[in-house]
PyMOL Python script that loads the backbone (N, CA, C, O; Angstrom):
from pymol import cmd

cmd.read_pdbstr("""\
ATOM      1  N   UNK A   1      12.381  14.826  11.548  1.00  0.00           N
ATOM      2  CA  UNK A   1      12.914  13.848  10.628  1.00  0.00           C
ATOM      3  C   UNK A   1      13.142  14.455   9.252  1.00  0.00           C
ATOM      4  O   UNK A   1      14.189  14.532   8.609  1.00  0.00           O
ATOM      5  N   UNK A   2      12.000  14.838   8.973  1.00  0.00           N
ATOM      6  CA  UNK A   2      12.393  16.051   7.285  1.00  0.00           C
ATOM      7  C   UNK A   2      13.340  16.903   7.073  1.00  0.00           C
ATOM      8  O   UNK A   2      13.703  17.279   5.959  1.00  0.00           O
ATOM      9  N   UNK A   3      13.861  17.307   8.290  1.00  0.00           N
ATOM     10  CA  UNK A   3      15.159  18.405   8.542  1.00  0.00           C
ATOM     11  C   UNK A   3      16.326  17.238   8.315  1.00  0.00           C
ATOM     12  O   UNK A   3      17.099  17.364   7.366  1.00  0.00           O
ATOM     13  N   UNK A   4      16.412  16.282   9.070  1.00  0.00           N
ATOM     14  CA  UNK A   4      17.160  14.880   8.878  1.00  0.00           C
ATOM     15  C   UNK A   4      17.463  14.588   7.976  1.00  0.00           C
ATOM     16  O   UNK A   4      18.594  14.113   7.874  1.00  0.00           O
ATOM     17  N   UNK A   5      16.394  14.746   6.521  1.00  0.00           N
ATOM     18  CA  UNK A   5      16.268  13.918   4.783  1.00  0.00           C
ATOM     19  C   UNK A   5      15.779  12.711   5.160  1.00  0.00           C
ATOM     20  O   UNK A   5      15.879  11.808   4.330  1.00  0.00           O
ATOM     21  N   UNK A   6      15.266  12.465   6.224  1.00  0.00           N
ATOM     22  CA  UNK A   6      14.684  10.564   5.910  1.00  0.00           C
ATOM     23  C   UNK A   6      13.510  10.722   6.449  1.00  0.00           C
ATOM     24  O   UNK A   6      13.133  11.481   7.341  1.00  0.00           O
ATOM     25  N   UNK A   7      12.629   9.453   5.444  1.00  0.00           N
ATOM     26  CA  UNK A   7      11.510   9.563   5.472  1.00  0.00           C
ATOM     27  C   UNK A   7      11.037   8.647   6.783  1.00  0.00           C
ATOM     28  O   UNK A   7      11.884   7.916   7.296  1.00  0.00           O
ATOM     29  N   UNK A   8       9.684   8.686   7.325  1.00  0.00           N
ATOM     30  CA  UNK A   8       9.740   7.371   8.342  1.00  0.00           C
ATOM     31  C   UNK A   8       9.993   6.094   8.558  1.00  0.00           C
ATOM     32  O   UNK A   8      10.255   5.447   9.572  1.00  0.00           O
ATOM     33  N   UNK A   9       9.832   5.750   7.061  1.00  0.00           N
ATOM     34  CA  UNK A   9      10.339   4.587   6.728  1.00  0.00           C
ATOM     35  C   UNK A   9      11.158   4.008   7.261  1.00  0.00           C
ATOM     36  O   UNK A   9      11.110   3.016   7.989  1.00  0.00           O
ATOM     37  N   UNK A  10      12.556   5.061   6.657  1.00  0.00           N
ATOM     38  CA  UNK A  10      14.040   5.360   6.658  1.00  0.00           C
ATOM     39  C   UNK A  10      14.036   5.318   8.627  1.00  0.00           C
ATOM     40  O   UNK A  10      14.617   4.374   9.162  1.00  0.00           O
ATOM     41  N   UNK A  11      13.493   6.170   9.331  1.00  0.00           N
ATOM     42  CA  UNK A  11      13.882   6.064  10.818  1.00  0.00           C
ATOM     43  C   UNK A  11      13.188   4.647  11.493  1.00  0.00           C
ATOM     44  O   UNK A  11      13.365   4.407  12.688  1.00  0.00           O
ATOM     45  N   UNK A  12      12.464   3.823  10.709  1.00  0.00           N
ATOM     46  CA  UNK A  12      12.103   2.870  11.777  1.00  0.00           C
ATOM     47  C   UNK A  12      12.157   2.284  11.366  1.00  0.00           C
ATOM     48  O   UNK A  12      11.351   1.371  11.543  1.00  0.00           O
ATOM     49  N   UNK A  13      13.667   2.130   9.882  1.00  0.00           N
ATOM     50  CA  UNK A  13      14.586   0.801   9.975  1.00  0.00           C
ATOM     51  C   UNK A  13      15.534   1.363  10.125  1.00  0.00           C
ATOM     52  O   UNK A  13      16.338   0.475   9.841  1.00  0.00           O
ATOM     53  N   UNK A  14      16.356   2.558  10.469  1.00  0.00           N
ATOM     54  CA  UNK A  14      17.267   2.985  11.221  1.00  0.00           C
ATOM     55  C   UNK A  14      17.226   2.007  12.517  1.00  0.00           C
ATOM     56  O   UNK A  14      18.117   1.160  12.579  1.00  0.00           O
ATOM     57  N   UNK A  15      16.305   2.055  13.506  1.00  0.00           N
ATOM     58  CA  UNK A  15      16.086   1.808  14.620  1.00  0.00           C
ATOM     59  C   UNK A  15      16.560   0.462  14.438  1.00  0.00           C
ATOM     60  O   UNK A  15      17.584  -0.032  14.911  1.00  0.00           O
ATOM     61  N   UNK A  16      15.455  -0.222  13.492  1.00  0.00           N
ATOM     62  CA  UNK A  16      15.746  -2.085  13.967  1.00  0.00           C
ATOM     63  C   UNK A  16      17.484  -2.145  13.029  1.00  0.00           C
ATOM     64  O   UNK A  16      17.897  -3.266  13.327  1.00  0.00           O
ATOM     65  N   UNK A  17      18.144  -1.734  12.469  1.00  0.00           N
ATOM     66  CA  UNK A  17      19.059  -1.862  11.876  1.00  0.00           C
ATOM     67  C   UNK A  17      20.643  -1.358  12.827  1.00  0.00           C
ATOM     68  O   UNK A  17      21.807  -1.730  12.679  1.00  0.00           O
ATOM     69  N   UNK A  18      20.030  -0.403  13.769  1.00  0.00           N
ATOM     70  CA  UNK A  18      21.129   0.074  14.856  1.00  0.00           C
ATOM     71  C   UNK A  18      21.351   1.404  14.663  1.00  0.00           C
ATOM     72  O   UNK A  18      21.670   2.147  15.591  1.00  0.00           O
ATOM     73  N   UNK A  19      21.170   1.874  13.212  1.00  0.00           N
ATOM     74  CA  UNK A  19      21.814   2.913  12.788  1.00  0.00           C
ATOM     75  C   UNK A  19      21.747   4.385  13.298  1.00  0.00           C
ATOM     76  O   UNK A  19      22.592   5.262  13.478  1.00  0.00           O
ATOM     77  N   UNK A  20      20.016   4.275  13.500  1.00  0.00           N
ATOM     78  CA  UNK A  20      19.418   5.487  14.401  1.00  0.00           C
ATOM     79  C   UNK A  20      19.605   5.556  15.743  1.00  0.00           C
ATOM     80  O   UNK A  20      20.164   4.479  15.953  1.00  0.00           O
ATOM     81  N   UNK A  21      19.510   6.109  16.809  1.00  0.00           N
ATOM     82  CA  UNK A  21      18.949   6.487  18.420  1.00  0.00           C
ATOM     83  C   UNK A  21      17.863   6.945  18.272  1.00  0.00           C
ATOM     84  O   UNK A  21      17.510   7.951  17.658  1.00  0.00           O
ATOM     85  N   UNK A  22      16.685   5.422  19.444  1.00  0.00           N
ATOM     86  CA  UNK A  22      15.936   5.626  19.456  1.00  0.00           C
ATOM     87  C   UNK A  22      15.513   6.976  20.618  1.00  0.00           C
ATOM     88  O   UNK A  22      16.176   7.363  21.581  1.00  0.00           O
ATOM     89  N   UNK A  23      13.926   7.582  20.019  1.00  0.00           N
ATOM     90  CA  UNK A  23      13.524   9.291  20.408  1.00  0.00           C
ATOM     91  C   UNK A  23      12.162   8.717  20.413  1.00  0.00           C
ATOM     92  O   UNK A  23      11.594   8.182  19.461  1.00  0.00           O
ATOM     93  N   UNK A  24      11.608   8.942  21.888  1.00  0.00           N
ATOM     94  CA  UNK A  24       9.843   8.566  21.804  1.00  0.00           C
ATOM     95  C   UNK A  24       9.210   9.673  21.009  1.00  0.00           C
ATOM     96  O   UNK A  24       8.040   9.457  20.692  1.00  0.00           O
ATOM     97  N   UNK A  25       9.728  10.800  20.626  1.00  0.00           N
ATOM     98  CA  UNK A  25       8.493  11.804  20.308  1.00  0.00           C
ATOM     99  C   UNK A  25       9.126  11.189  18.517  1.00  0.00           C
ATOM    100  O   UNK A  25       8.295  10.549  17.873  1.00  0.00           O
ATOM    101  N   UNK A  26      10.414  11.406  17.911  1.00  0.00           N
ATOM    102  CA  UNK A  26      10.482  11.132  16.837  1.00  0.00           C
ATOM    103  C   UNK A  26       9.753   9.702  15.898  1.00  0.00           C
ATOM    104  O   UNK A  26       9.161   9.732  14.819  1.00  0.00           O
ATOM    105  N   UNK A  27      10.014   8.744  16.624  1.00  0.00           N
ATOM    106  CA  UNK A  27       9.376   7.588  16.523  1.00  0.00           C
ATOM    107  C   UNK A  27       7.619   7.804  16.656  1.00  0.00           C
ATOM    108  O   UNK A  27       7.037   7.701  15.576  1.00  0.00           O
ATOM    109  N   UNK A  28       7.039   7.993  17.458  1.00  0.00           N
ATOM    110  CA  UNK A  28       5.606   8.260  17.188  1.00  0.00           C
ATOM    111  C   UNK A  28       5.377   9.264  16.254  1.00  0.00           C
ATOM    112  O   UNK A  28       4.294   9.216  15.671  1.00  0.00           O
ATOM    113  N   UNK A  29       6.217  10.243  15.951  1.00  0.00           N
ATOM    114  CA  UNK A  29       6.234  10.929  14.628  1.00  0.00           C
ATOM    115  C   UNK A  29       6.300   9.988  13.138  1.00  0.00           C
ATOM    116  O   UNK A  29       5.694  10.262  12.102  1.00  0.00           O
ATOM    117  N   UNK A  30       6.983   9.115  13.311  1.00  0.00           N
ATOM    118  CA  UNK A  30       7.096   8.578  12.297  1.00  0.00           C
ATOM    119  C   UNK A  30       5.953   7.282  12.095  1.00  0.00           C
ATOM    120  O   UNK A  30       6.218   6.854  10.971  1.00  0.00           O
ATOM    121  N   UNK A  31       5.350   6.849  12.389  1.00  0.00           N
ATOM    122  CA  UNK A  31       4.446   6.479  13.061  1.00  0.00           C
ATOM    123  C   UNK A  31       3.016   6.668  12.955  1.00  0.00           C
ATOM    124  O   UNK A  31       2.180   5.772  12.833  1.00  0.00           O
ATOM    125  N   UNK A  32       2.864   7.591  12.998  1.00  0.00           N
ATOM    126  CA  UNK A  32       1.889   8.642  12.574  1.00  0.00           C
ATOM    127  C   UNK A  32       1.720   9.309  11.166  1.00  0.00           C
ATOM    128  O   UNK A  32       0.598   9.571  10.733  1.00  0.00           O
ATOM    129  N   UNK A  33       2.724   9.542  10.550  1.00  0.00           N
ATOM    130  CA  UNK A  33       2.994   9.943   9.045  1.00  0.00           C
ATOM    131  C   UNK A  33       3.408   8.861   8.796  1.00  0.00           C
ATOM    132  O   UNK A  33       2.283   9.314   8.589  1.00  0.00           O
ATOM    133  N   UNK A  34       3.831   7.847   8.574  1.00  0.00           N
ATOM    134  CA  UNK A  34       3.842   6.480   7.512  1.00  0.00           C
ATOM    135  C   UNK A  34       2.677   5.998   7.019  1.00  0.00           C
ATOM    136  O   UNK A  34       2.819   4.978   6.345  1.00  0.00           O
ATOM    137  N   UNK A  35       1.745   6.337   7.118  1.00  0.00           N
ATOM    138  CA  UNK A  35       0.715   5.889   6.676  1.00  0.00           C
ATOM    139  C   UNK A  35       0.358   7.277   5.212  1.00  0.00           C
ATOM    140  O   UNK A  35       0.027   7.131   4.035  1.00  0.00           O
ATOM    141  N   UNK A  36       0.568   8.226   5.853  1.00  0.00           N
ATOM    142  CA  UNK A  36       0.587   9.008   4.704  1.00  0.00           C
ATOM    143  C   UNK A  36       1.793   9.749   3.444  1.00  0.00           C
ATOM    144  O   UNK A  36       1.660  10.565   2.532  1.00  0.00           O
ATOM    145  N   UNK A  37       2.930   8.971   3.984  1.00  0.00           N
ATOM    146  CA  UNK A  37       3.867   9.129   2.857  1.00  0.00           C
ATOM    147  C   UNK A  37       4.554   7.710   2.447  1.00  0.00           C
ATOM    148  O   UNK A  37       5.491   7.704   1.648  1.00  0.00           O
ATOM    149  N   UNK A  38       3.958   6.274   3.133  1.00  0.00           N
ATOM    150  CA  UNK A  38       4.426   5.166   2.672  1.00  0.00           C
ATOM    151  C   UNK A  38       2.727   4.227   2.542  1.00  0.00           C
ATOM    152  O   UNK A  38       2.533   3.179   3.157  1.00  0.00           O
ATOM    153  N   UNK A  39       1.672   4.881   1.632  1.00  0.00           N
ATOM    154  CA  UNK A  39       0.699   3.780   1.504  1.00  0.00           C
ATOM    155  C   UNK A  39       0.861   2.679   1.170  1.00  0.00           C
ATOM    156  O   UNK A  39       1.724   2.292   0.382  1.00  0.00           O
ATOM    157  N   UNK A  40      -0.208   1.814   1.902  1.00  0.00           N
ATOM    158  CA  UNK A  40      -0.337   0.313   1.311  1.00  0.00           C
ATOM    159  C   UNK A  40      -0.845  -0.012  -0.149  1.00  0.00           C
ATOM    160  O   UNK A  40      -1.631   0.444  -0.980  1.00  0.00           O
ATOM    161  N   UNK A  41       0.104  -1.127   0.016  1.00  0.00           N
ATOM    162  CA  UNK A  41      -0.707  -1.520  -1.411  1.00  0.00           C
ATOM    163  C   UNK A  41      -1.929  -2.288  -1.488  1.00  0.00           C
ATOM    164  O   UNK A  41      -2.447  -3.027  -0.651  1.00  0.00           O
ATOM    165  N   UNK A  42      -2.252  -2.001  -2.538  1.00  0.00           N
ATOM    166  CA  UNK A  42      -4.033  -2.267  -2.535  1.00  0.00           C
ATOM    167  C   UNK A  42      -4.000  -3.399  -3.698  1.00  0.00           C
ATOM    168  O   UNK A  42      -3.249  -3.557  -4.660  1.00  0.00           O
ATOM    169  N   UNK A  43      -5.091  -4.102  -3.230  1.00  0.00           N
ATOM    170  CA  UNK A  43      -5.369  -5.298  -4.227  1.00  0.00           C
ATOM    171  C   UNK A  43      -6.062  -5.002  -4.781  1.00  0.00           C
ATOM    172  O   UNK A  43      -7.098  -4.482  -4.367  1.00  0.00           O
ATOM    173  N   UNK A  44      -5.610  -5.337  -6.669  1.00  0.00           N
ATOM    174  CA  UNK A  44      -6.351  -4.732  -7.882  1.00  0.00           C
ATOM    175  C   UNK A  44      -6.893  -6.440  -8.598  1.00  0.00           C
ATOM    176  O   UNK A  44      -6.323  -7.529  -8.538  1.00  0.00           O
ATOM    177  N   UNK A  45      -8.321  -6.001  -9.296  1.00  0.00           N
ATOM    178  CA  UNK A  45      -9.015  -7.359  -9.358  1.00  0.00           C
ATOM    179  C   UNK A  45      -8.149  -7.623 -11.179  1.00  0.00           C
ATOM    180  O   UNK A  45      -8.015  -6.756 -12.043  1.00  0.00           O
ATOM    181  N   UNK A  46      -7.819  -8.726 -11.231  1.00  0.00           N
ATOM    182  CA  UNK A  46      -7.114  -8.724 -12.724  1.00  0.00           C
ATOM    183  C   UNK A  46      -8.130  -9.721 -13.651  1.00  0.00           C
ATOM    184  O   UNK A  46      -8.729 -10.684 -13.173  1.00  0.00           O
ATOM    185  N   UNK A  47      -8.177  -9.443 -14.583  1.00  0.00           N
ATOM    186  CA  UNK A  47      -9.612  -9.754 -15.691  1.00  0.00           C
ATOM    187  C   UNK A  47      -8.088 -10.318 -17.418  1.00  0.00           C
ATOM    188  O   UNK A  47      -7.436  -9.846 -18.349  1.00  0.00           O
ATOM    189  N   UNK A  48      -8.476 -11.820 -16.537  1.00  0.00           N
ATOM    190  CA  UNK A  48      -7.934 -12.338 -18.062  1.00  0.00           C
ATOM    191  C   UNK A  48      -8.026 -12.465 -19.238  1.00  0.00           C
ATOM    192  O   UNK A  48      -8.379 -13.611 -19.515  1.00  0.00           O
ATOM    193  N   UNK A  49      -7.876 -11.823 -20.116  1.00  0.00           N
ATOM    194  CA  UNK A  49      -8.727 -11.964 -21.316  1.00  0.00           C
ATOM    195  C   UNK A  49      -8.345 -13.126 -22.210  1.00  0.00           C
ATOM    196  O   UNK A  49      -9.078 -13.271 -23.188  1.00  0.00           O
ATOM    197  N   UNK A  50      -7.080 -14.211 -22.034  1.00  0.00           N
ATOM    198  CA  UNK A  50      -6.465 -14.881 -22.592  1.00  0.00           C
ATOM    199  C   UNK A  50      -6.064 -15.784 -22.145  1.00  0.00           C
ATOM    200  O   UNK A  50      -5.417 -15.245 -21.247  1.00  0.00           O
ATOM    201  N   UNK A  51      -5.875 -16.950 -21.999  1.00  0.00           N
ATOM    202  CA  UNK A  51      -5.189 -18.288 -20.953  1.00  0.00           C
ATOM    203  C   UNK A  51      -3.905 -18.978 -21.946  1.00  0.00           C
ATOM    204  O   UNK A  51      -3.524 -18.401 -22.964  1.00  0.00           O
ATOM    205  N   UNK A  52      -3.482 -19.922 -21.610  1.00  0.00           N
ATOM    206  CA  UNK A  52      -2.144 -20.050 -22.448  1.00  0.00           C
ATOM    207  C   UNK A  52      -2.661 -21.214 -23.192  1.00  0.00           C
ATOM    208  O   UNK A  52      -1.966 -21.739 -24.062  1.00  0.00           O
ATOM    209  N   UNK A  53      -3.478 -21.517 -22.992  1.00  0.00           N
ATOM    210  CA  UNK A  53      -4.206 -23.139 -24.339  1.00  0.00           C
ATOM    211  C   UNK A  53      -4.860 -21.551 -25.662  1.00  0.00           C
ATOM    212  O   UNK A  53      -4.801 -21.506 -26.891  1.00  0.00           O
ATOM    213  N   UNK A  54      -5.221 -20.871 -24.998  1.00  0.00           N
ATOM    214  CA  UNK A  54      -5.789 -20.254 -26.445  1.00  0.00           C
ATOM    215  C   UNK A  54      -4.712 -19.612 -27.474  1.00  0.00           C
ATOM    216  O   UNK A  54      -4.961 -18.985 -28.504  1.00  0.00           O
ATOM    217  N   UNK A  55      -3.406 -19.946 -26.899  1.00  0.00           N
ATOM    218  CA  UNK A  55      -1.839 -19.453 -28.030  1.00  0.00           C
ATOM    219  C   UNK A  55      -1.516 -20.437 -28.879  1.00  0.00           C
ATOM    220  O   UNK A  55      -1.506 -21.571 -28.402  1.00  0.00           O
ATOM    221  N   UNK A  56      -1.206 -20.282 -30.202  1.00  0.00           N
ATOM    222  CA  UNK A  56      -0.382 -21.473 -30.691  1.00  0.00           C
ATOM    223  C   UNK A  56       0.831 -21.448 -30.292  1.00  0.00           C
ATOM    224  O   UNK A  56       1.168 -20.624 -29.442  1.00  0.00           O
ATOM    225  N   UNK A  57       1.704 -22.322 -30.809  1.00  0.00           N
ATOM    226  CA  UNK A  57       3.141 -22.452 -30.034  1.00  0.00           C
ATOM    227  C   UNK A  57       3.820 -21.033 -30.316  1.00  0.00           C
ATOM    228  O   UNK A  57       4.211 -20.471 -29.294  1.00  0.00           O
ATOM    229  N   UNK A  58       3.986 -20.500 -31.258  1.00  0.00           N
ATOM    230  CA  UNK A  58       4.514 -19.423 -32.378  1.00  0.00           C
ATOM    231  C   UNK A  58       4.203 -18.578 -31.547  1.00  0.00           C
ATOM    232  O   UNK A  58       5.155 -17.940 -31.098  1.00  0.00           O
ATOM    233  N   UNK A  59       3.072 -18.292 -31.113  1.00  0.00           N
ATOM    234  CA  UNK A  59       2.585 -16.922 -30.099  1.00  0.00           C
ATOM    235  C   UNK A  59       3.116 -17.060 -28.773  1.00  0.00           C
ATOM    236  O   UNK A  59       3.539 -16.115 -28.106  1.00  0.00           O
ATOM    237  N   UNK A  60       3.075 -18.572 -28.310  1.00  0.00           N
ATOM    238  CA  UNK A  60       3.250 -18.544 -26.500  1.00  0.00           C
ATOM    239  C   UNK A  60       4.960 -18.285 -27.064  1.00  0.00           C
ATOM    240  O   UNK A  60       5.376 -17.136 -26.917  1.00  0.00           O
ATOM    241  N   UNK A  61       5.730 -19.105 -27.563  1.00  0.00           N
ATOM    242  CA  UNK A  61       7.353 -18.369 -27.589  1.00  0.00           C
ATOM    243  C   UNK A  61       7.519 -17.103 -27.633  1.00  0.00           C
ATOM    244  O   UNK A  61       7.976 -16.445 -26.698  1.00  0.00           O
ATOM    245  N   UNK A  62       7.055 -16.514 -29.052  1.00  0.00           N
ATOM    246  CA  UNK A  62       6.430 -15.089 -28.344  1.00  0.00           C
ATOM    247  C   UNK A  62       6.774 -14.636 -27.215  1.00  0.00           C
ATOM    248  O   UNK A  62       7.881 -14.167 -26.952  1.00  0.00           O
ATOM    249  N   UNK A  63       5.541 -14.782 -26.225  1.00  0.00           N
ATOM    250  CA  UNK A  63       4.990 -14.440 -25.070  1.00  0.00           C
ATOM    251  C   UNK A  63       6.496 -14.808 -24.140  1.00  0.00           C
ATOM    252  O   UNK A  63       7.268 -13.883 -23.889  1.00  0.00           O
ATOM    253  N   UNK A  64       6.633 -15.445 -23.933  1.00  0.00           N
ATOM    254  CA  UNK A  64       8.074 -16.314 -23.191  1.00  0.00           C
ATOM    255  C   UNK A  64       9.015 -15.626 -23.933  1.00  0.00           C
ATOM    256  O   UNK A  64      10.180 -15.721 -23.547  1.00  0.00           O
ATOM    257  N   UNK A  65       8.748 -14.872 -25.029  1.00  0.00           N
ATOM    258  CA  UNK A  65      10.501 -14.191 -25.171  1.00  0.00           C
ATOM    259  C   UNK A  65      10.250 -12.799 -24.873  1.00  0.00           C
ATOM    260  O   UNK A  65      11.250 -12.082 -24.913  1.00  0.00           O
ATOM    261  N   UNK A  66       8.956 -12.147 -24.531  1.00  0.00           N
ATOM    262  CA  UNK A  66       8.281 -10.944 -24.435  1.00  0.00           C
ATOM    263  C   UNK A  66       9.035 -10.731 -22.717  1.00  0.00           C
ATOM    264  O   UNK A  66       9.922 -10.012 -22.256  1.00  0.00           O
ATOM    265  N   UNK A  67       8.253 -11.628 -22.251  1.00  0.00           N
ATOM    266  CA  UNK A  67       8.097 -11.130 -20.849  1.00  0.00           C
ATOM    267  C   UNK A  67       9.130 -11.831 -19.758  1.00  0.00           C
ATOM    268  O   UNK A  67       9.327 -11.406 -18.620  1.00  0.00           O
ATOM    269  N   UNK A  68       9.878 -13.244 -20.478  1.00  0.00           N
ATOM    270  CA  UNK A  68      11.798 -13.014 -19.977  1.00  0.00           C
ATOM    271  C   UNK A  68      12.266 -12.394 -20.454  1.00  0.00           C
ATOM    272  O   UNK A  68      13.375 -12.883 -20.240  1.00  0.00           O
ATOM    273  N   UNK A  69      12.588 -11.054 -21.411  1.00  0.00           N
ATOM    274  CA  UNK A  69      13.063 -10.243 -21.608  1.00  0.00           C
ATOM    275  C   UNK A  69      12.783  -9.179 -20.629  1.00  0.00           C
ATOM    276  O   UNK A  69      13.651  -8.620 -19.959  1.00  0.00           O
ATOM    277  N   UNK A  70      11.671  -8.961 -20.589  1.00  0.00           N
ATOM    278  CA  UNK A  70      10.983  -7.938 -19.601  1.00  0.00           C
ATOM    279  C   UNK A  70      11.669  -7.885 -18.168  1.00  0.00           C
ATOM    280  O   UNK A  70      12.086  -6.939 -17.499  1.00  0.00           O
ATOM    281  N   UNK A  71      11.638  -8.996 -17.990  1.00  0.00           N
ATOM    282  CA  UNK A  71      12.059  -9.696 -16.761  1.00  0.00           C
ATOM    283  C   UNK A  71      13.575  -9.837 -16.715  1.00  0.00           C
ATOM    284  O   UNK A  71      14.079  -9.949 -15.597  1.00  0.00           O
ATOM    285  N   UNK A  72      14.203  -9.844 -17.566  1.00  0.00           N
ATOM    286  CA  UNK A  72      15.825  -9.926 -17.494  1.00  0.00           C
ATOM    287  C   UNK A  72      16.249 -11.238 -17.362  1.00  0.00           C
ATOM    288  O   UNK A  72      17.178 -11.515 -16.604  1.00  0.00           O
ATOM    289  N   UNK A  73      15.677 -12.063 -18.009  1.00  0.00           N
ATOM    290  CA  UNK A  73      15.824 -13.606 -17.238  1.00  0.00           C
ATOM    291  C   UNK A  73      16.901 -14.079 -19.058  1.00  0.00           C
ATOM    292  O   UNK A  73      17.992 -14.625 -19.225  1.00  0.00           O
ATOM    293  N   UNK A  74      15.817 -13.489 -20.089  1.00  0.00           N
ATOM    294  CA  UNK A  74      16.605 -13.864 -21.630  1.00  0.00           C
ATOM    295  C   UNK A  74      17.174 -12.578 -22.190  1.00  0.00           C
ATOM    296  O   UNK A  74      16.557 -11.575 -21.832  1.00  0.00           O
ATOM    297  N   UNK A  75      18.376 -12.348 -23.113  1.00  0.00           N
ATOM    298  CA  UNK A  75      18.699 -11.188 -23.487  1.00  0.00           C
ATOM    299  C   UNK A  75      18.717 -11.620 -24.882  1.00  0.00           C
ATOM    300  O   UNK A  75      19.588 -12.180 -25.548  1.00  0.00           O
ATOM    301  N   UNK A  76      17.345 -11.153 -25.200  1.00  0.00           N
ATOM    302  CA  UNK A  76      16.962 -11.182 -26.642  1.00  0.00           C
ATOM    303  C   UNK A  76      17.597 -12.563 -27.272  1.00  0.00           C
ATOM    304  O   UNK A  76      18.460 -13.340 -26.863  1.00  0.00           O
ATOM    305  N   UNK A  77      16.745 -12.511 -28.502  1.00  0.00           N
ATOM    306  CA  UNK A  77      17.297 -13.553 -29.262  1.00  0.00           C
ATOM    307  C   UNK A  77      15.935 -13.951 -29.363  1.00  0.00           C
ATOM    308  O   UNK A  77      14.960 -13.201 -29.343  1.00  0.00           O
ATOM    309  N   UNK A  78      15.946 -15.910 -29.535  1.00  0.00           N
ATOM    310  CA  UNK A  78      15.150 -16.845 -29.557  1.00  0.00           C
ATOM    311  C   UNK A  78      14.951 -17.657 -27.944  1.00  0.00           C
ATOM    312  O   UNK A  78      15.843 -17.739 -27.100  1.00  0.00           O
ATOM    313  N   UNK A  79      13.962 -18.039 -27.850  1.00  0.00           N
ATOM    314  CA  UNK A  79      13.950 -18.726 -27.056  1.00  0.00           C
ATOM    315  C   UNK A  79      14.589 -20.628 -27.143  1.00  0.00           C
ATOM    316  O   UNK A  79      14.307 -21.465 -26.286  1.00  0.00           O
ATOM    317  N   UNK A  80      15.047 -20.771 -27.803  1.00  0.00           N
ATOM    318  CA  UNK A  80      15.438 -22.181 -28.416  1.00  0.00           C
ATOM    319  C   UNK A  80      17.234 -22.051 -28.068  1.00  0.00           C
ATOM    320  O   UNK A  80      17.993 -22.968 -28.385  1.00  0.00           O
TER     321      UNK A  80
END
""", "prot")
cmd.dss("prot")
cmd.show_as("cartoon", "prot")
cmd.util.cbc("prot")
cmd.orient("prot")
């Protein structure tokens, strides 16, 4: 598959997608290494230090123009 350029990922959605021909030895290859070049994600414990009653209004707009910006949702400005 590395001679190929695709990662396992890439061949076993080849497969469900049509794109590839399926190969029993390639497929258990891939299979076998997905675990070590596509890890899981791991659940991280998150520690709030702040809730949204402890903002005045001035700060939570703020916050709401911080992180829809971040987010692509507002393109700058005011939130109003």
């Amino acid at each position: 598959m590395a001679s190929e350029g695709i990662t396992p990922l890439d061949y076993m959605a080849g497969l469900l997608n049509g794109t590839v021909e399926y190969d029993e030895i390639k497929f258990e290859a891939a299979k076998a290494a997905a675990p070590y070049v596509h890890p899981r994600l791991s659940a991280v414990e998150a520690k709030v230090a702040m809730t949204v009653e402890d903002l005045d209004e001035a700060q939570l707009n703020a916050e709401i123009l911080r992180e829809g910006t971040a987010a692509g949702l507002i393109s700058g400005g005011s939130t109003h």
